[in-house]
C-alpha positions in Angstrom: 6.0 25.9 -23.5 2.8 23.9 -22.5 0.8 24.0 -19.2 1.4 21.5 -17.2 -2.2 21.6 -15.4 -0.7 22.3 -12.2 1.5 19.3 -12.2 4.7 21.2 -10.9 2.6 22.6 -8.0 1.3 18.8 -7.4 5.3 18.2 -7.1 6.5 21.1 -5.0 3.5 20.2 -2.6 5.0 16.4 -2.2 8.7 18.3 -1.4 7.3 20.0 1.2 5.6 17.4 2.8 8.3 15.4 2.5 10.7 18.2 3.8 8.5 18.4 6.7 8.8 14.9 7.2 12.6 15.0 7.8 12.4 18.2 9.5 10.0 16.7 12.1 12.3 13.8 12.5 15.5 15.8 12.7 13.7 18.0 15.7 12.7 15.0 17.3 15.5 12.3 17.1 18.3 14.7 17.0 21.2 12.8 15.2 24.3 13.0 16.6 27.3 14.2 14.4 28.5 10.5 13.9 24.7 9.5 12.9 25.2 12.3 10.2 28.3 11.7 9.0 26.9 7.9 9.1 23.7 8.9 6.9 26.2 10.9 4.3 28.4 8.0 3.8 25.9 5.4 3.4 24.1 7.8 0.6 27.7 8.3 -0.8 27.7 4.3 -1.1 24.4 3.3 -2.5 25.0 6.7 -5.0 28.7 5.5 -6.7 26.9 1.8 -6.2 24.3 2.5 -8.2 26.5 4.5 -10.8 29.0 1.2 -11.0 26.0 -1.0 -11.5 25.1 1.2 -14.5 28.6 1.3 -15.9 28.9 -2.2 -15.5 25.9 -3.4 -17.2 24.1 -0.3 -19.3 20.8 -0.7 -19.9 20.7 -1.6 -23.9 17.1 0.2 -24.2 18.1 3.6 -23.0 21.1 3.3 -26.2 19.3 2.3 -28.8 18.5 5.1 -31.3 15.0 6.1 -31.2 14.4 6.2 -35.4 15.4 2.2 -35.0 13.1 1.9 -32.5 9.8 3.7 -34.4 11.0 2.2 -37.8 10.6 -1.4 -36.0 7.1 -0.3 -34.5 6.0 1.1 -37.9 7.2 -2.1 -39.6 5.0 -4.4 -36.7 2.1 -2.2 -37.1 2.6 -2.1 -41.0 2.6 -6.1 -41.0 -0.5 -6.6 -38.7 -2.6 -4.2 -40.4 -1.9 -6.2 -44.0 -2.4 -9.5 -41.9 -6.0 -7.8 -40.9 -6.8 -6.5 -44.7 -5.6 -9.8 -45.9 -8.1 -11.7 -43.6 -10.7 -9.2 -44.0 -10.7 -9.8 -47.4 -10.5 -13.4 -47.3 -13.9 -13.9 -45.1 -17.0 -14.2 -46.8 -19.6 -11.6 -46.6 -22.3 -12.1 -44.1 -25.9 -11.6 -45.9 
């Protein structure tokens, strides 16, 4: 494990401010049971929604194996740092 430098308690203190948020809202709109049940379904919706989306059309970045991924970096970085030498070498020398 690594220390985080406090970064979880940054997080938790967001939570509770945003609990209080909807706490303080809650106390002072006081939702009706329909307005509840409301809020629950349109969370259900925009939740399976966004799921479907996913499903539907997968994000191809997310699935591509990562040691493709650094082998096609390594290859880039490997090819502009031989385009650099190759120039480098091919300059003439300032006097």
């Amino acid at each position: 494990m690594t220390d985080d430098n406090d970064w979880i308690r940054t997080l938790l203190d967001e939570a509770e401010n945003e609990r209080m948020h909807l706490m303080t809202f809650v106390h002072i709109a006081k939702p009706s049971s329909l307005e509840r049940a409301l809020i629950l379904f349109a969370q259900g919706a925009f939740f399976n929604g966004f799921v479907a989306v996913y499903l539907i059309l997968p994000l191809n970045y997310l699935e591509k194996p990562e040691p493709e991924k650094f082998k096609a970096l390594a290859d880039d970085l490997s090819k502009l740092t031989d385009d650099v030498i190759a120039r480098v070498e091919s300059s003439p020398a300032r006097s």
